[in-house]
N, C-alpha and C positions, 0 to 999 in steps of 0.2 A: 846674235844680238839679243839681250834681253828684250824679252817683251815690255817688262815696266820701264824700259827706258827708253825717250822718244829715238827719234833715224829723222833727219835733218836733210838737207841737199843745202848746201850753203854755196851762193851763187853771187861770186866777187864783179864788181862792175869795172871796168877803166884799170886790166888786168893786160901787160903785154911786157914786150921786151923792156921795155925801160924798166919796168914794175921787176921782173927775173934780176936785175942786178942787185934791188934790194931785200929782194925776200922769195927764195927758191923754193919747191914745192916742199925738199924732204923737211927743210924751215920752217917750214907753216905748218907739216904736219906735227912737229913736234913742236913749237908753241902754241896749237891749239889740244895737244894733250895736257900738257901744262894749266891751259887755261882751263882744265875739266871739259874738255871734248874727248868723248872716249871710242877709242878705235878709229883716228879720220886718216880717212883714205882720197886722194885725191884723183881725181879722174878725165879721162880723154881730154879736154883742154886744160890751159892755164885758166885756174880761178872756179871749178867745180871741186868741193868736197863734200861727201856724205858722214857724218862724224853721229853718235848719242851725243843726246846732251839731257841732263837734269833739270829739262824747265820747260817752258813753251817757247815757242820760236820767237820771240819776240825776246825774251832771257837769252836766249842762244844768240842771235843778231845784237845786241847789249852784249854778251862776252864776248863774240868775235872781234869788235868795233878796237878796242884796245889791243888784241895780240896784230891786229895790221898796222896800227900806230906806233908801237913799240919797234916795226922794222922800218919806221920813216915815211910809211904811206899817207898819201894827203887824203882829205876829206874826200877828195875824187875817188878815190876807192870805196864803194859802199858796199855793204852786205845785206842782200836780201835771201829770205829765207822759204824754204817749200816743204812742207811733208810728203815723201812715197806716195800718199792719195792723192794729193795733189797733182803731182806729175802724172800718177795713173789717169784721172780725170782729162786733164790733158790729150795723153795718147789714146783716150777713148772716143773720145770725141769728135777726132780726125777728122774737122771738116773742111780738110784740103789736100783726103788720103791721094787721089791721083799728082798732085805734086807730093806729097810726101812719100811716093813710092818712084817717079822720076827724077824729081829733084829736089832732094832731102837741105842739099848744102845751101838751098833757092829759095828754103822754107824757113824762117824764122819765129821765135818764142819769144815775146817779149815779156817779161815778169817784172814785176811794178814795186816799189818800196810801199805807195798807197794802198791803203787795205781797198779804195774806191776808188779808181782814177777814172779821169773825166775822159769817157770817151763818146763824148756826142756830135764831135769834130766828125763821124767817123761817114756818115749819111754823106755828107758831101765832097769825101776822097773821090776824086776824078782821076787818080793816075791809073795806070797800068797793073799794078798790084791788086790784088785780095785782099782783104781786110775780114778775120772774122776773130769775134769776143769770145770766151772760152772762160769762164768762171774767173772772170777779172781781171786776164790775159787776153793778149792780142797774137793770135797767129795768122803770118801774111806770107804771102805765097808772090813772091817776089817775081815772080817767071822771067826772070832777066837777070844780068850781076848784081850782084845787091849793093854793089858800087854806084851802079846808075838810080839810086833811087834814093839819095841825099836826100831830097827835099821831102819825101815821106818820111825819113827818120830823121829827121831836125823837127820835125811837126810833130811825133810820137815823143818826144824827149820835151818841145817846150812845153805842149796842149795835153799832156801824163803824166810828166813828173817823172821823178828821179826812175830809172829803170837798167835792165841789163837783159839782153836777148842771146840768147843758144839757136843752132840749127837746130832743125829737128830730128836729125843723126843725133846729136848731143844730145836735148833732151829724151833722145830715150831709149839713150844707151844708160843715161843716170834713173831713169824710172825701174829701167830692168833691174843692174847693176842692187838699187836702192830695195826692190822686192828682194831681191837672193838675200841680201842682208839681214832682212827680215826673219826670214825663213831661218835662219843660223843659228 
C-alpha cells in the first residue's frame, strides 16, 4: 500500500443474511473500487473492509454511504470508520487481556459513529459484564453469551448512539491483517 495513501477498516453496521441477498462481498468489493477505494479487501466477517482511500475517514465514510445505497441498503446500514492506529491502540491496551485470551468470541468492540459518545451511564452498570473505555470505545467482556445481555446492548445503542461492535477475534485479526498492509 502506498504510504501517501491512507488504510481505512471500514466497519458496516446491521450487516447479515438479509443484507447477502442484496449485496454480496465480491459486490462491495468491486463497487467500492469504483467508488475510488483502492485495493479493498473484505475480511473474516460480513461488513469489515480494509480499502486506501484519498481523503480522511470521514471522506471515506461520505463515499462509502452511496456505494451501500446503490445496492438498496437502508439507512440501517451505517459506516463507521477506523485507522490501523486505531485499532493498534485498541489491542494495546487490552484491558480485559484475560477474557480476551479465554473468551475472545465473550469479548466485544464497540465502535461509535460519535467522535464523543456519552458514556457516563457507564459508573452505574450493575450487570455482570465489564465495561471498560478505550480511546472512545467500549470493550466489555461479556463472561456469558452475549445473548444474555440484551439489556446492556439496548443501553449502549440508545445512551451512544449510532454504533457497530466486532469480537475481539475480529478486531484483531483486522488490526493485524490492516498493519501487513501497511507494511506492502
Amino acid at each position: 500500500m502506498s504510504s501517501s495513501l491512507p488504510l481505512y477498516a471500514i466497519l458496516l453496521r446491521a450487516i447479515g443474511p438479509v443484507t447477502h441477498k442484496l449485496m454480496r462481498m465480491e459486490q462491495w468489493r468491486a463497487a467500492s473500487s469504483t467508488a475510488g477505494f483502492v485495493a479493498p479487501e473484505t475480511l473474516v466477517n460480513t461488513g469489515n473492509m480494509l480499502a486506501g482511500f484519498d481523503g480522511d475517514a470521514t471522506a471515506a465514510r461520505n463515499a462509502m454511504e452511496p456505494v451501500l445505497r446503490g445496492f438498496g441498503l437502508g439507512e440501517n446500514v451505517a459506516v463507521i470508520v477506523r485507522t490501523p492506529a486505531q485499532l493498534r491502540k485498541l489491542l494495546k491496551a487490552d484491558p480485559i487481556a484475560e477474557a480476551a485470551a479465554q473468551r475472545p468470541s465473550q469479548t466485544g468492540v464497540y465502535f461509535f459513529a460519535a467522535a464523543k459518545p456519552d458514556f457516563g451511564w457507564i459508573s452505574d452498570h450493575d450487570g455482570p459484564e465489564l465495561i471498560h473505555v478505550v480511546a472512545d470505545h467500549l470493550v466489555v467482556d461479556f463472561s456469558q453469551d452475549v445473548a444474555q445481555s440484551g439489556r446492556l446492548i439496548r443501553k449502549i445503542d440508545k445512551l451512544c448512539g449510532l454504533n457497530t461492535s466486532r469480537n475481539w477475534n475480529t478486531t484483531r485479526k483486522l488490526a493485524e491483517r490492516a498493519s501487513q498492509r501497511e507494511k506492502e
